[in-house]
C-alpha positions in Angstrom: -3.6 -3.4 -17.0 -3.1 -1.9 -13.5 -0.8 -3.0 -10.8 -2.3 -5.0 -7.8 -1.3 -7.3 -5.3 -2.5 -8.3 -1.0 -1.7 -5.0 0.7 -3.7 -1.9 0.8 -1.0 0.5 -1.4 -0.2 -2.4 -4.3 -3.2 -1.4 -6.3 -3.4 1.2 -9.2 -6.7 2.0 -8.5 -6.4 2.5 -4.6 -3.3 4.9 -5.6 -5.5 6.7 -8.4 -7.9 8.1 -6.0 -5.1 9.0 -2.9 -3.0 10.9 -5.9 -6.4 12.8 -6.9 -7.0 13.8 -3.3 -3.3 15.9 -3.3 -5.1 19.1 -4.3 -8.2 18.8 -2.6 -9.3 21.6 -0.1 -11.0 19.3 2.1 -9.5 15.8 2.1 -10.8 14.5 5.4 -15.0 15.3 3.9 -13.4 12.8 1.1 -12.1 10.4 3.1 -15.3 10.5 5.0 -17.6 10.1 1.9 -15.5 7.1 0.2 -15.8 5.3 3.5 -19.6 6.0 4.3 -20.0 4.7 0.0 -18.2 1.2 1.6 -20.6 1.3 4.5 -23.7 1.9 2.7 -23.7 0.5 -0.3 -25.4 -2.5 -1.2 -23.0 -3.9 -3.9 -19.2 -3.0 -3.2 -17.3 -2.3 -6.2 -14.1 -3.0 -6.7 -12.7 0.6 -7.1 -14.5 1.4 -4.2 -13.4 -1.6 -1.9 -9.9 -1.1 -2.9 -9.8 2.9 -2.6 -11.3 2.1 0.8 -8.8 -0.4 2.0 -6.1 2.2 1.7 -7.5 5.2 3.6 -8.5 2.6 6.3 -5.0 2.1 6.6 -4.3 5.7 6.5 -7.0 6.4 9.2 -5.3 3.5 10.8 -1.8 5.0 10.7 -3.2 8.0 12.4 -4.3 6.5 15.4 -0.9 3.9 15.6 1.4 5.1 14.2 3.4 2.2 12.6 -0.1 0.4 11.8 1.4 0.7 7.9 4.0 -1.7 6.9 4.5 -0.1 3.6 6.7 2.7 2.5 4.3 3.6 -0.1 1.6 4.0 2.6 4.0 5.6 5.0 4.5 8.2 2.6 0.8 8.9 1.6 0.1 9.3 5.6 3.0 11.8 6.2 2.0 13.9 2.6 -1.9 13.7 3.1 -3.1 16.6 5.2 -6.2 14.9 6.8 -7.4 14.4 10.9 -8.9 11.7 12.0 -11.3 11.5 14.7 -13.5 8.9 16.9 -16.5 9.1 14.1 -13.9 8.6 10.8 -12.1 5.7 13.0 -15.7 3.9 13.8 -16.1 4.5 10.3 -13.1 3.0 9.4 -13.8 0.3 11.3 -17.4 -0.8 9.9 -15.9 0.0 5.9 -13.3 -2.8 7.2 -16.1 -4.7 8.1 -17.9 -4.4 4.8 -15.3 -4.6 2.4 -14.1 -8.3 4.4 -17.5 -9.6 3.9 -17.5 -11.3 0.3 -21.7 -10.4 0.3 -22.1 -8.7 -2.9 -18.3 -7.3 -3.3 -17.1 -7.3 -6.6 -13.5 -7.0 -4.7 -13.5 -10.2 -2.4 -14.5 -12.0 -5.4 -10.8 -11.1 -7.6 -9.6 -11.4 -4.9 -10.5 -14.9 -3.7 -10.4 -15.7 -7.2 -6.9 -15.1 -7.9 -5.8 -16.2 -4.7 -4.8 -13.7 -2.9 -7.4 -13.4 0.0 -5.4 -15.8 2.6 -3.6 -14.9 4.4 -1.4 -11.6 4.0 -5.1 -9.5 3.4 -6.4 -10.9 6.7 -3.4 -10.2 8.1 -2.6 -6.9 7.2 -6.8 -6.3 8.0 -6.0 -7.4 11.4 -3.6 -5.1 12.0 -5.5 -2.0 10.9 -8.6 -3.0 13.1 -6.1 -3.3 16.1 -4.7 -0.1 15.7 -7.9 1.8 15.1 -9.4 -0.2 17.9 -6.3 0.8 20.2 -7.0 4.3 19.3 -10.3 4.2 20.4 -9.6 2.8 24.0 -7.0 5.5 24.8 -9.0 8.3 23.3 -10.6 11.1 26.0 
């Protein structure tokens, strides 16, 4: 059984797919594509929700720097080799959006389930929004 807890870098499965990206040519077109799958999809599974959650917070960390509380997460931001942009933060954004919403989200569900939806997720959500929405009022 995997590791897991509140924050966007204490899951196993969020950490899986950020290790796998470390030799990837192209890692922003990833970060892109796992983020339009939270968008678009009409049942969010939990690999996916998670995954998302952290490259949020990466995107996030991009535009504020400090937006990531966690060394863990620190350390993925300053190792990854990806830019961000106005479309990957709006993106960011609406996956935010989506994986909050407990519609069909196999994610939310554990989550709530297990107690550990109030209040350190919406918390730590809150501050990833702010920093990507922060980003986008200062950008040209």
């Amino acid at each position: 059984m995997g590791a897991w807890g509140y924050g966007a870098f204490d899951d196993d499965t969020a950490l899986d797919f950020l290790d796998a990206l470390d030799t990837d040519k192209d890692i922003t077109a990833h970060l892109q594509d796992l983020l339009t799958q939270a968008t678009s999809t009409e049942h969010l599974t939990y690999t996916v929700s998670v995954s998302a959650r952290a490259v949020i917070a990466l995107v996030a960390e991009r535009a504020q720097p400090g937006a990531i509380a966690d060394d863990t997460g620190r350390e993925y931001s300053r190792t990854l080799a990806f830019t961000t942009d106005e479309t990957l933060r709006d993106l960011a954004v609406r996956a935010l959006d989506r994986i909050l919403d407990p519609h069909h989200n196999e994610w939310h569900e554990l989550v709530a389930r297990n107690g550990l939806l109030e209040p350190e997720i919406h918390t730590e959500c809150a501050s990833f929004r702010s920093a990507l929405a922060g980003k986008q009022k200062n950008s040209p």
